[in-house]
MARGUBA-714147 format. One line per 8 residues: number of its first residue (from 0); for each residue x, y, z of N, C-alpha, C, O. Coordinates in nm, 2 decimals, always signed. Layout:
NUM = X,Y,Z,X,Y,Z,X,Y,Z,X,Y,Z; ...
END
This chain:
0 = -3.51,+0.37,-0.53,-3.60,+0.34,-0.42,-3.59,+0.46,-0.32,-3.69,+0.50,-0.26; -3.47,+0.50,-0.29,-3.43,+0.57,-0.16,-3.46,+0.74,-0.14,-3.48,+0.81,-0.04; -3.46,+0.78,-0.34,-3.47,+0.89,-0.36,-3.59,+0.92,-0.41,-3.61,+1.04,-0.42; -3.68,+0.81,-0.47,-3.80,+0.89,-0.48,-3.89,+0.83,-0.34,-4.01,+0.85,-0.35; -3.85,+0.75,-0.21,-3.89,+0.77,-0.09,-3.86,+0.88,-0.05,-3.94,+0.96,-0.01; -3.74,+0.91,-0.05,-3.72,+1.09,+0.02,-3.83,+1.17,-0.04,-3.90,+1.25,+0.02; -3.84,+1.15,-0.13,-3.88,+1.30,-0.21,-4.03,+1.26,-0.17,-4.07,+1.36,-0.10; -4.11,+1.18,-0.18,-4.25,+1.16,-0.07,-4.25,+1.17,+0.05,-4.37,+1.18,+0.07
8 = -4.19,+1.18,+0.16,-4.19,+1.19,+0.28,-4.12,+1.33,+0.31,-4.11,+1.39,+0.42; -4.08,+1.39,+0.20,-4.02,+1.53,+0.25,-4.17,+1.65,+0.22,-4.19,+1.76,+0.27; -4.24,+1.57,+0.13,-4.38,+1.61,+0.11,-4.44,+1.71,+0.25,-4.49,+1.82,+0.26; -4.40,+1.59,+0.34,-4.45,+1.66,+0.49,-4.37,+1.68,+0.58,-4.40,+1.71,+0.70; -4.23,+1.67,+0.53,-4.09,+1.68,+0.65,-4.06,+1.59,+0.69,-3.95,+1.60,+0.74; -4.12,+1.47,+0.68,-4.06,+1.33,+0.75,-4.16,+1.32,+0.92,-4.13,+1.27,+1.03; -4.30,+1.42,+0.87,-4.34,+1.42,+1.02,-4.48,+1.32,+0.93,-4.52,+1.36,+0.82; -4.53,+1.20,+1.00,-4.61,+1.11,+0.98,-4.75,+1.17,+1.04,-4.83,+1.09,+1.00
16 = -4.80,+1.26,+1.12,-4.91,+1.35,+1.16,-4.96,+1.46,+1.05,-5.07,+1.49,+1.03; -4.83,+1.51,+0.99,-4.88,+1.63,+0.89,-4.91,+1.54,+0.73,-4.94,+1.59,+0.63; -4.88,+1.40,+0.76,-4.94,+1.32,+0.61,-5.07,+1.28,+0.63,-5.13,+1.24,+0.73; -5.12,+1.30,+0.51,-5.25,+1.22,+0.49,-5.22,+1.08,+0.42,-5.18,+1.06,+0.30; -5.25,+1.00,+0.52,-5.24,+0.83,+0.47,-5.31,+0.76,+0.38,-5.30,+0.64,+0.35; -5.38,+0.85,+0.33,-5.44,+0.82,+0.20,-5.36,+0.84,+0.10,-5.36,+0.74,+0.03; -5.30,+0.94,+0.07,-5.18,+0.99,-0.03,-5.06,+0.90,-0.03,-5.03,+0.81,-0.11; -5.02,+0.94,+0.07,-4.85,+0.88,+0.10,-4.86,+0.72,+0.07,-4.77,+0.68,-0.01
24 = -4.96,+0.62,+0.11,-5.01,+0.48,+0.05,-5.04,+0.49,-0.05,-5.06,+0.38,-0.10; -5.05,+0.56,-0.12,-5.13,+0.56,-0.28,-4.93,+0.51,-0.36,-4.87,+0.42,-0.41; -4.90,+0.65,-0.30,-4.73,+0.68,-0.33,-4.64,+0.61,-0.33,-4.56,+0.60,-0.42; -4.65,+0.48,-0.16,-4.59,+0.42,-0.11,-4.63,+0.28,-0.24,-4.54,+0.21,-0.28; -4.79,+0.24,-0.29,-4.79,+0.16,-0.36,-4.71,+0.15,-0.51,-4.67,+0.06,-0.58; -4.72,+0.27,-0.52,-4.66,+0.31,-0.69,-4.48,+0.28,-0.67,-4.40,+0.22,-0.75; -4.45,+0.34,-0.57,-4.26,+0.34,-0.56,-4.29,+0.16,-0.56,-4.24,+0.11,-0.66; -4.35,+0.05,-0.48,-4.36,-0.13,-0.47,-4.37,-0.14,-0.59,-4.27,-0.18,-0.65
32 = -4.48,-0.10,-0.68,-4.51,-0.17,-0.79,-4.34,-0.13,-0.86,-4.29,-0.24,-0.87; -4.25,-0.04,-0.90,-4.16,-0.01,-0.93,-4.04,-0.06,-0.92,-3.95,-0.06,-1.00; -4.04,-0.11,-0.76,-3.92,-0.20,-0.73,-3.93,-0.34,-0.71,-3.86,-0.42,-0.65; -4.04,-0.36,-0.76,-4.05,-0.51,-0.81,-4.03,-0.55,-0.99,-4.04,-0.64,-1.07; -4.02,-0.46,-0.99,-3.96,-0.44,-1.16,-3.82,-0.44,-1.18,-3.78,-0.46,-1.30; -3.73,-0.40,-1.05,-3.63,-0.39,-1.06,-3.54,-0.48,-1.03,-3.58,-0.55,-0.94; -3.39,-0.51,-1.10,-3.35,-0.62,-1.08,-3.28,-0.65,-0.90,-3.19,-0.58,-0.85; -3.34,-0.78,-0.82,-3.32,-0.80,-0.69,-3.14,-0.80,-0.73,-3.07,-0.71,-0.68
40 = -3.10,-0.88,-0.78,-2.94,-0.89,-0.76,-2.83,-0.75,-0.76,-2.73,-0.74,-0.69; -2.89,-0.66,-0.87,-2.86,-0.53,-0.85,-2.87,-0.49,-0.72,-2.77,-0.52,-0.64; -2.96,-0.44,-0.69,-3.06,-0.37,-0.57,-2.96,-0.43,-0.48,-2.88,-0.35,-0.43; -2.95,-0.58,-0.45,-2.86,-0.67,-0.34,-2.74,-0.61,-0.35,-2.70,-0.55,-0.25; -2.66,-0.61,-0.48,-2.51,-0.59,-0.48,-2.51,-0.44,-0.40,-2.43,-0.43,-0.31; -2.59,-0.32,-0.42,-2.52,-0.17,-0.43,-2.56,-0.17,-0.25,-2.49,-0.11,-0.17; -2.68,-0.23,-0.23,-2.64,-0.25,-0.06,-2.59,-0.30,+0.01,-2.59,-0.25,+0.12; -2.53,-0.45,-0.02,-2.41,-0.49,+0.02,-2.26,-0.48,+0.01,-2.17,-0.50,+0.10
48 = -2.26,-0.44,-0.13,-2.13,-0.51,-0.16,-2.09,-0.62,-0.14,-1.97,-0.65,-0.10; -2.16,-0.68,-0.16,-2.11,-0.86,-0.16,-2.04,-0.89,-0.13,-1.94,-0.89,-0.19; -2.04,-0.94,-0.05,-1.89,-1.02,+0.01,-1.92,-1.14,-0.02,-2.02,-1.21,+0.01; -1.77,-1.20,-0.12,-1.78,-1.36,-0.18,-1.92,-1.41,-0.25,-1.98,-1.38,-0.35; -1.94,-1.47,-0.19,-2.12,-1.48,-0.26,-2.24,-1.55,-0.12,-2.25,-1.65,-0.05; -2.31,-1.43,-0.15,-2.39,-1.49,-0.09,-2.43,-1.64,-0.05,-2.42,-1.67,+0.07; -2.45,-1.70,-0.11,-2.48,-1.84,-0.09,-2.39,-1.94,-0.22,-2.31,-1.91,-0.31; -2.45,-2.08,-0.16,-2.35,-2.15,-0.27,-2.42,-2.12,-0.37,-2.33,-2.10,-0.45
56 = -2.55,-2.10,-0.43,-2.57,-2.08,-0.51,-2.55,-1.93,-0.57,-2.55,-1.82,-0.51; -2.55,-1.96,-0.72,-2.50,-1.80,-0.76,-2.66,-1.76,-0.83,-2.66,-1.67,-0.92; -2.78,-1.82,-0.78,-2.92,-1.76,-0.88,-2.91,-1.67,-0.82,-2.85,-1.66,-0.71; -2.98,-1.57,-0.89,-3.01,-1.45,-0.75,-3.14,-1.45,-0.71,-3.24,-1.49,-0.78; -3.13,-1.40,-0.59,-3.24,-1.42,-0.47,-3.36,-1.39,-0.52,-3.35,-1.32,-0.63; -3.48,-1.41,-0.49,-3.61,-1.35,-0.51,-3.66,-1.24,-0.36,-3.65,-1.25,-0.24; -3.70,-1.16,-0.46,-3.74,-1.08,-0.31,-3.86,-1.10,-0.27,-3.95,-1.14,-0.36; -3.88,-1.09,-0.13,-3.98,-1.11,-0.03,-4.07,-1.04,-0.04,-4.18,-1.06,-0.08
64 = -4.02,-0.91,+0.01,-4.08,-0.79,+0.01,-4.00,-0.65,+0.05,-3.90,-0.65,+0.13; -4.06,-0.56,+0.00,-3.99,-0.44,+0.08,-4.04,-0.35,+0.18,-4.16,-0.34,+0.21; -3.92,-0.25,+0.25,-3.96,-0.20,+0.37,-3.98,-0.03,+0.36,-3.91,+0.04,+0.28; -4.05,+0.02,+0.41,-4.06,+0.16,+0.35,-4.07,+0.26,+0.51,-4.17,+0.28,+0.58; -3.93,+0.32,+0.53,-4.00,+0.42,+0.62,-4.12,+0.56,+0.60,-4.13,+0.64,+0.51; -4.17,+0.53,+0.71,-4.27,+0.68,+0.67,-4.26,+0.80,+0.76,-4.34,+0.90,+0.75; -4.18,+0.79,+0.84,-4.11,+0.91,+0.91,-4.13,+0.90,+1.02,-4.16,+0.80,+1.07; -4.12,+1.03,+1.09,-4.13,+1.04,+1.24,-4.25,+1.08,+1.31,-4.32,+1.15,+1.24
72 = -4.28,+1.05,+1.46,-4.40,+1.06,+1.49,-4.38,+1.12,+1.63,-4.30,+1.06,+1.70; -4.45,+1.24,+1.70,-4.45,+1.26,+1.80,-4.53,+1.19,+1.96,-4.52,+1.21,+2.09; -4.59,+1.12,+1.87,-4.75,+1.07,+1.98,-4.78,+0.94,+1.93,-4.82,+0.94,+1.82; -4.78,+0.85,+1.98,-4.80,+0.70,+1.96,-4.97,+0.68,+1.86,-5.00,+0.59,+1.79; -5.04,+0.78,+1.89,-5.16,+0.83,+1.83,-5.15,+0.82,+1.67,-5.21,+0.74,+1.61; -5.08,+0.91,+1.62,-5.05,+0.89,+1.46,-4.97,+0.77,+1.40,-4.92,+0.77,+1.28; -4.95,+0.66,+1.50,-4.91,+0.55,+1.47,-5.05,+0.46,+1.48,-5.07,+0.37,+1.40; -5.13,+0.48,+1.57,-5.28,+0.39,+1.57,-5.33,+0.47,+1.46,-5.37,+0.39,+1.37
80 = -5.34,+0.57,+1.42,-5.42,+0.65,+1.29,-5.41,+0.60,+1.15,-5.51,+0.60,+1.07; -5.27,+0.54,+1.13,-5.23,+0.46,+1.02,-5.34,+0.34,+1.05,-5.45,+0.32,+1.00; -5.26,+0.25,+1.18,-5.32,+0.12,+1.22,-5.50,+0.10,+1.16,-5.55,-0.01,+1.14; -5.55,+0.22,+1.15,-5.70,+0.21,+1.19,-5.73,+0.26,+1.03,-5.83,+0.23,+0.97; -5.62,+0.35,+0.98,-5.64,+0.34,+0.84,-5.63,+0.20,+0.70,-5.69,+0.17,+0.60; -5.54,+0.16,+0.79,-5.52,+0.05,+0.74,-5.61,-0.13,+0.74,-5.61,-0.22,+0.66; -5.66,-0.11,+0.87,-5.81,-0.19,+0.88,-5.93,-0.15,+0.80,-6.03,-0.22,+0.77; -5.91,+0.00,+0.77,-6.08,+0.02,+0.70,-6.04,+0.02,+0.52,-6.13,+0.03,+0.43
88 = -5.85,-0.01,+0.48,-5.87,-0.04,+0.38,-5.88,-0.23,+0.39,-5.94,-0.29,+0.30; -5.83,-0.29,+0.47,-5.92,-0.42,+0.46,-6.06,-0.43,+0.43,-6.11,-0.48,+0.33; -6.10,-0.35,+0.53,-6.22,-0.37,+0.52,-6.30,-0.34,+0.38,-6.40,-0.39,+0.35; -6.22,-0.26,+0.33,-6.27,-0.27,+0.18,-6.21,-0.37,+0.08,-6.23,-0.37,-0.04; -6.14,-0.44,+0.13,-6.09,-0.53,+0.07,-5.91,-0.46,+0.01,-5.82,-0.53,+0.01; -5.90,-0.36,-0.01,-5.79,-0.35,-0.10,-5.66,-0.39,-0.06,-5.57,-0.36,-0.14; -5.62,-0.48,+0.10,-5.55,-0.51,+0.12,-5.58,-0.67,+0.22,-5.70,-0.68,+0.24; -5.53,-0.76,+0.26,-5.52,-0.87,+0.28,-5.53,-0.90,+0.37,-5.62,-0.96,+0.41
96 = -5.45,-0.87,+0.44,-5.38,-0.87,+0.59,-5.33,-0.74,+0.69,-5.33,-0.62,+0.66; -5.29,-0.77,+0.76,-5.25,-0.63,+0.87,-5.18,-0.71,+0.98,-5.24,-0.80,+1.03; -5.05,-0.68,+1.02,-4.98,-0.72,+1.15,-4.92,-0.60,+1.17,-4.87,-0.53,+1.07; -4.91,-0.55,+1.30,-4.82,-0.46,+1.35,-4.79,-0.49,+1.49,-4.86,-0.58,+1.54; -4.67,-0.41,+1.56,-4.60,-0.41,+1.70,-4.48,-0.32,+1.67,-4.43,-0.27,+1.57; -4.46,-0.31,+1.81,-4.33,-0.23,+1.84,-4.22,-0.27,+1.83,-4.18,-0.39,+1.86; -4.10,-0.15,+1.75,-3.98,-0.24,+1.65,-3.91,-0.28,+1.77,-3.94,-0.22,+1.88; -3.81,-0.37,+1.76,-3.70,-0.40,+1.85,-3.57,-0.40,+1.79,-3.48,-0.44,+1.86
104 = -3.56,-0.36,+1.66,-3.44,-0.31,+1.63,-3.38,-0.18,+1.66,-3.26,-0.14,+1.67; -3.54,-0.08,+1.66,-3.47,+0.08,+1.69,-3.43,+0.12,+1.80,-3.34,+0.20,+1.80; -3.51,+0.08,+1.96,-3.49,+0.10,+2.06,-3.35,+0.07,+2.09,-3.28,+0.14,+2.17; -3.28,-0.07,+1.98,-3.16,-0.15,+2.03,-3.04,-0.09,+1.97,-2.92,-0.12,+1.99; -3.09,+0.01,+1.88,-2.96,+0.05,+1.77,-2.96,+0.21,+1.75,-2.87,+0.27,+1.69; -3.07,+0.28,+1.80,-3.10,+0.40,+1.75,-3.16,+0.49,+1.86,-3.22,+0.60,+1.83; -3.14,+0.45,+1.98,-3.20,+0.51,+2.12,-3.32,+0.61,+2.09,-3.33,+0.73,+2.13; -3.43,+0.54,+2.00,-3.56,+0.60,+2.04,-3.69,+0.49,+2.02,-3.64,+0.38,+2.03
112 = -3.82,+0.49,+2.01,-3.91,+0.41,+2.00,-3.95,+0.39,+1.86,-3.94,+0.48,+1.78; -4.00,+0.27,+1.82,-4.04,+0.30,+1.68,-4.18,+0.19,+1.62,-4.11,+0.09,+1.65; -4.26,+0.15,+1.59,-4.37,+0.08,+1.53,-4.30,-0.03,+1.37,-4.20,+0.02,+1.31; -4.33,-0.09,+1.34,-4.38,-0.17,+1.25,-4.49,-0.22,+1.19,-4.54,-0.31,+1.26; -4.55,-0.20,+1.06,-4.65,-0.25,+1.00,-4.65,-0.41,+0.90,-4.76,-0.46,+0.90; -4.63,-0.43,+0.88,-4.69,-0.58,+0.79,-4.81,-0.57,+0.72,-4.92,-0.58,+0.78; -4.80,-0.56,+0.58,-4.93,-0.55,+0.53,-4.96,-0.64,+0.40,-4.90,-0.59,+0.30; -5.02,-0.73,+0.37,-5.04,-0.82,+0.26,-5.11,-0.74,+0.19,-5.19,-0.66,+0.24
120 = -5.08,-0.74,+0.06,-5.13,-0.67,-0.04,-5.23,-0.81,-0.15,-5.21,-0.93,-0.14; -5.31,-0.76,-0.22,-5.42,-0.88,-0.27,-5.36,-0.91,-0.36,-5.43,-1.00,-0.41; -5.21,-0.88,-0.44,-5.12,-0.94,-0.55,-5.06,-1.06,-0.46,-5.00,-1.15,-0.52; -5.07,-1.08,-0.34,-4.98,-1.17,-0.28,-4.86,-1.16,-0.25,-4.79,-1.26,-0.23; -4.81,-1.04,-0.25,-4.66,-0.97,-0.21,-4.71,-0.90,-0.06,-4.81,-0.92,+0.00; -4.61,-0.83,-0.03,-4.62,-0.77,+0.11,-4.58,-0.64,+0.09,-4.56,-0.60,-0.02; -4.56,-0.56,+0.20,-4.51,-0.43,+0.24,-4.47,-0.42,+0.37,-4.56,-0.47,+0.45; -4.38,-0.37,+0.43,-4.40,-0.32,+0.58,-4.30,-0.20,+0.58,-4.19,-0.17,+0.52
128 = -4.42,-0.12,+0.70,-4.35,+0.03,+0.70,-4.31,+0.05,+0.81,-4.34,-0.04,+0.90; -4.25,+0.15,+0.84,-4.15,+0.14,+0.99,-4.20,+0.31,+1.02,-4.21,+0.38,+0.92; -4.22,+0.35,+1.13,-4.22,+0.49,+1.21,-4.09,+0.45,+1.33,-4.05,+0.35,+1.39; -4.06,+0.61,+1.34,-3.95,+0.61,+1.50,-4.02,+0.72,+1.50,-4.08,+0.76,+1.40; -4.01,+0.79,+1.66,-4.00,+0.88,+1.75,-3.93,+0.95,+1.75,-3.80,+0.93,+1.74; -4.00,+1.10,+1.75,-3.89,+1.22,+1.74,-3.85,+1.22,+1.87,-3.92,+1.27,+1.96; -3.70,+1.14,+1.89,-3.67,+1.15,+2.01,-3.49,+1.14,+2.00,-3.42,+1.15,+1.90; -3.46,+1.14,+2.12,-3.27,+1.15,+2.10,-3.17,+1.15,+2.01,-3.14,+1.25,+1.94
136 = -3.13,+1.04,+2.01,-2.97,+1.05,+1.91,-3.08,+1.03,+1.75,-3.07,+1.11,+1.65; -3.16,+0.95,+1.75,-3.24,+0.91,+1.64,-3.27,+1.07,+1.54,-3.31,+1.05,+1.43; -3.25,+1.17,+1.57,-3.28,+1.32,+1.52,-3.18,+1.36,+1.45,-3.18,+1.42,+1.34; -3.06,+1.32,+1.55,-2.96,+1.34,+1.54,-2.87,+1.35,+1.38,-2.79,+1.43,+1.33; -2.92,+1.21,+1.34,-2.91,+1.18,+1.16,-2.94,+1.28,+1.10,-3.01,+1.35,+1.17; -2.92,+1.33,+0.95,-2.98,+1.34,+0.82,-3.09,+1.29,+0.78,-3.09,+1.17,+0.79; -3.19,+1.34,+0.74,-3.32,+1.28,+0.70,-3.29,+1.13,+0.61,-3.35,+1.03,+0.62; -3.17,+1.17,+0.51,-3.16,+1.07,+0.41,-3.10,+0.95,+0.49,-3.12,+0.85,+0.42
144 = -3.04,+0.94,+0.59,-2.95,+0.85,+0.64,-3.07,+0.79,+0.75,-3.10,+0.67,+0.75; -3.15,+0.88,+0.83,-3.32,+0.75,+0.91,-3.38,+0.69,+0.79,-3.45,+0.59,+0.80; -3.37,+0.73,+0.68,-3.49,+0.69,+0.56,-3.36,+0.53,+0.53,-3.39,+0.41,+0.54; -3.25,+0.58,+0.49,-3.16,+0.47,+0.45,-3.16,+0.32,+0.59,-3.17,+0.20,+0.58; -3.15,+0.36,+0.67,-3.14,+0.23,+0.79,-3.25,+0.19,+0.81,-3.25,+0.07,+0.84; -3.39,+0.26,+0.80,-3.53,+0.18,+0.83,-3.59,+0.13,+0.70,-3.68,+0.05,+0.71; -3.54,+0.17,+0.55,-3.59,+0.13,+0.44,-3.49,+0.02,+0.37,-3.36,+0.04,+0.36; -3.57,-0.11,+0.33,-3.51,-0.21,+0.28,-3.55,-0.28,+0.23,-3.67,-0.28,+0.25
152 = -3.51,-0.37,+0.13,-3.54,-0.52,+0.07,-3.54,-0.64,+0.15,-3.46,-0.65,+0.25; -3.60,-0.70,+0.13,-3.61,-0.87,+0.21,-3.62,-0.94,+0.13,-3.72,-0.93,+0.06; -3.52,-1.03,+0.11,-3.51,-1.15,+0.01,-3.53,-1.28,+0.02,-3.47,-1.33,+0.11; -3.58,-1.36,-0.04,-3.65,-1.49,+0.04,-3.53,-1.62,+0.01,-3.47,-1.63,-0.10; -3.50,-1.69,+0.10,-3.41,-1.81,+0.05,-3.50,-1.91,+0.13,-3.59,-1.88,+0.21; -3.45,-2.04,+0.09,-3.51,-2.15,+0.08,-3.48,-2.25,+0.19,-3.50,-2.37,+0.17; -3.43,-2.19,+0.34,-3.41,-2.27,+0.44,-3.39,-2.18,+0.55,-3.37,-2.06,+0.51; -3.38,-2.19,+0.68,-3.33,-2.16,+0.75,-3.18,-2.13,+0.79,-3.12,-2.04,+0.84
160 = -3.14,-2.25,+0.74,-2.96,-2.26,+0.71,-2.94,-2.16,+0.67,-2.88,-2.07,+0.73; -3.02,-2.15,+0.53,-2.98,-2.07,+0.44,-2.99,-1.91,+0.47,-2.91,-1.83,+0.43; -3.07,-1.88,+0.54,-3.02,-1.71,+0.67,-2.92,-1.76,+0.75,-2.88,-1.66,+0.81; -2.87,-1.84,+0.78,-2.77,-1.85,+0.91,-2.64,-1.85,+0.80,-2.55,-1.77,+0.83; -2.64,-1.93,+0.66,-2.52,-1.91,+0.61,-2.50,-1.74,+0.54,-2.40,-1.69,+0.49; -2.61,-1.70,+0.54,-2.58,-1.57,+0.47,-2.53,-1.50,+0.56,-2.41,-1.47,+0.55; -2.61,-1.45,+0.67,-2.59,-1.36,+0.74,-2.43,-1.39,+0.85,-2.36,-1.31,+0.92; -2.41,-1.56,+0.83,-2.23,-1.58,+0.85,-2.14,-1.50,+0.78,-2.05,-1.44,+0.84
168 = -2.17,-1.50,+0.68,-2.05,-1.42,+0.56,-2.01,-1.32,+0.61,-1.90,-1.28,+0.61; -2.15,-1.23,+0.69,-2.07,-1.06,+0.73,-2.07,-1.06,+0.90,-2.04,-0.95,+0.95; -2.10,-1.16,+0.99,-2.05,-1.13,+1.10,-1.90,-1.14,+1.10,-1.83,-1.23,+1.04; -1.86,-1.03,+1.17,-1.72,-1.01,+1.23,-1.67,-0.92,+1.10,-1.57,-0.85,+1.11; -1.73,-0.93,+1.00,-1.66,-0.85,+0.86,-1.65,-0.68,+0.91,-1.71,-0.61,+0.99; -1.55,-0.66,+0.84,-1.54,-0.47,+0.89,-1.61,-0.44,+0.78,-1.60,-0.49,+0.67; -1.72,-0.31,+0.83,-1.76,-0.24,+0.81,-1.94,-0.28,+0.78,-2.03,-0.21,+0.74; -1.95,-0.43,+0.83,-2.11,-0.47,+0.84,-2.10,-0.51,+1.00,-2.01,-0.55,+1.08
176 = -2.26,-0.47,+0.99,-2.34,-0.55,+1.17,-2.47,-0.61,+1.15,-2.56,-0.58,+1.08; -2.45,-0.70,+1.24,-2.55,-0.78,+1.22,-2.67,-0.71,+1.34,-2.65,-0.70,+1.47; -2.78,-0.66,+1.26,-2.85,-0.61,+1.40,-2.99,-0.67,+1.39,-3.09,-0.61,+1.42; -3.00,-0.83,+1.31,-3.10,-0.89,+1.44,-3.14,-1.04,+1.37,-3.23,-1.06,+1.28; -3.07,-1.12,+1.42,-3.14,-1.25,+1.37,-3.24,-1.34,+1.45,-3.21,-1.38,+1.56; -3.37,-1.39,+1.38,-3.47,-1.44,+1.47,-3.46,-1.55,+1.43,-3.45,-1.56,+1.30; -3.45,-1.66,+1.48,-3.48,-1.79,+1.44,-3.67,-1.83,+1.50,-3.71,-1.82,+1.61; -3.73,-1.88,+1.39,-3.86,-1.95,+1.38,-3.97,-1.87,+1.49,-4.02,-1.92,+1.59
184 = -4.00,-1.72,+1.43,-4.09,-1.64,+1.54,-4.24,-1.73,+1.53,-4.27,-1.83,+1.46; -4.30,-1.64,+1.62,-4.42,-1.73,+1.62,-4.49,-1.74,+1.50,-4.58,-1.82,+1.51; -4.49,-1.69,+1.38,-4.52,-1.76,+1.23,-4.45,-1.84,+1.15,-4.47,-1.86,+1.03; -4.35,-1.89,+1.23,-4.22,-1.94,+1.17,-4.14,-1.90,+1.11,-4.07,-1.99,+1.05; -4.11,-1.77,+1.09,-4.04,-1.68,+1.00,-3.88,-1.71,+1.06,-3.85,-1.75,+1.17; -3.77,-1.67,+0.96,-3.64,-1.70,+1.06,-3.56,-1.58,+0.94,-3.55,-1.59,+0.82; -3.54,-1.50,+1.01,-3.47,-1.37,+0.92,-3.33,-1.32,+1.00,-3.28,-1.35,+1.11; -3.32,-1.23,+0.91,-3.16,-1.15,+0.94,-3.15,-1.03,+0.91,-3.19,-1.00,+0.79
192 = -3.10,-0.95,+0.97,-3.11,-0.82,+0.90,-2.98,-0.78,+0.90,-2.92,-0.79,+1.01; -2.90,-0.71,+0.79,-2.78,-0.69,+0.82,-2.73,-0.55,+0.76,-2.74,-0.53,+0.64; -2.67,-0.45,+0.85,-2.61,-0.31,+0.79,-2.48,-0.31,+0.72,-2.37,-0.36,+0.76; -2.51,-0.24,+0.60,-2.37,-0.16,+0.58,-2.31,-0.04,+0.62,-2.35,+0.07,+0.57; -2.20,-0.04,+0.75,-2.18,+0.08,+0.82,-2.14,+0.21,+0.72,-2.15,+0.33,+0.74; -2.11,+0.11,+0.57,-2.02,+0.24,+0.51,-2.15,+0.29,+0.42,-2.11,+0.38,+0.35; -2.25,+0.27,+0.41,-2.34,+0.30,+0.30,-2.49,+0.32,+0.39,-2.56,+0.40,+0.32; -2.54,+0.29,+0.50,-2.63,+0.29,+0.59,-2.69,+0.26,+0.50,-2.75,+0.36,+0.47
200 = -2.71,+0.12,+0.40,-2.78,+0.03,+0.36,-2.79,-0.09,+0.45,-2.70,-0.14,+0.52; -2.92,-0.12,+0.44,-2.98,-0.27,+0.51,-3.08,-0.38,+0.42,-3.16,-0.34,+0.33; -3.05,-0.49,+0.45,-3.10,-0.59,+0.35,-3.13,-0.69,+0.47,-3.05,-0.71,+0.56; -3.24,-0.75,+0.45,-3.30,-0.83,+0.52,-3.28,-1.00,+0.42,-3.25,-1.01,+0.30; -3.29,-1.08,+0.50,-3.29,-1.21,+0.42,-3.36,-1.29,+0.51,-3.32,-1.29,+0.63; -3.46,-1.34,+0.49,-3.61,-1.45,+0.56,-3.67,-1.56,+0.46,-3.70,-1.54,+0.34; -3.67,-1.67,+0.54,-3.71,-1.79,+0.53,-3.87,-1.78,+0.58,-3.89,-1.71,+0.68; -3.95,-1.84,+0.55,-4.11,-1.88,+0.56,-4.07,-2.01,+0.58,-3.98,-2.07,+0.52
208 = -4.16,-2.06,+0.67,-4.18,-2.21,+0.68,-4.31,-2.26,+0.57,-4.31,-2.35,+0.48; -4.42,-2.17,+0.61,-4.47,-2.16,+0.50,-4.47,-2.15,+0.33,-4.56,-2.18,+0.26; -4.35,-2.12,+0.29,-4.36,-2.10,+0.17,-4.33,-2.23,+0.03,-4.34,-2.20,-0.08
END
């Protein structure tokens, strides 16, 4: 996942203005259809390292969906450019849905600004892509290490509990942080997102009330 994302976003430097979002979505579809072929429990273990077991049960998770950065952006502008790209592929139908807003995990963890997309795909899976701002400490990283902390899997479990007992396992643990649990947003969603300091892997785990 991480390395043929680099190798598409290095296409243009990791600057989201010098991409054409027709391309990079074509790209960004082909790397999804790929890691939904791949095994979630794998994928879970090498970004966590597991600690004890996730849940009482030992099935392994189903994923939700995954998260894809698309790099950095100078002007809030090439963040509506996508936004408006991504309405006229509604509008042709090739995608489902559209939610976006401003992240609240980057400003809180990474001292710069950054966007979020949500996008239903017509298979009935999802996508969401993440942009930050070429701005302070956020620069500061390795290309491969912004691509590793905004790109992730999200795995679905079957309660709300069931993110509170997960994301229990690694509060206070050395070498994970917990950087953001929502209980029942306004779609009902109740997630977790949790880092590995030693690997700047992140793995999300969300409940749907819906589902």
């Amino acid at each position: 996942m991480y390395e043929q994302l680099y190798n598409l976003l290095e296409t243009n430097e990791f600057e989201i203005e010098e991409a054409d979002p027709s391309v990079l979505w074509g790209g960004l579809l082909s790397l999804n259809e790929k890691m939904h072929r791949e095994q979630p429990a794998k994928l879970l273990a090498e970004c966590l390292d597991l600690v004890g077991g996730a849940l009482d049960s030992q099935d392994p998770l189903p994923i939700d969906h995954f998260a894809y950065y698309i790099g950095e952006y100078r002007n809030d502008k090439a963040v509506f450019d996508w936004i408006e790209f991504m309405y006229r592929e509604m509008e042709e139908e090739r995608i489902r849905s559209l939610d976006y807003g401003p992240s609240y995990i980057v400003p809180l963890h990474y001292g710069t600004q950054g966007w979020w997309l949500s996008i239903g795909l017509n298979d009935g899976t999802a996508v969401e892509l993440f942009a930050c701002k070429q701005f302070g400490p956020w620069l500061r990283y390795p290309k491969a290490k912004r691509l590793s902390l905004m790109s992730h899997p999200a795995y679905r479990v079957g309660s709300k509990e069931d993110v509170f007992r997960f994301v229990d396992r690694y509060r206070g643990t050395e070498g994970y942080e917990i950087l953001k649990l929502t209980e029942e947003d306004s779609v009902g969603h109740t997630y977790g997102h949790i880092r590995n300091n030693r690997t700047n892997r992140v793995v999300e785990i969300v409940y749907s009330s819906s589902n």
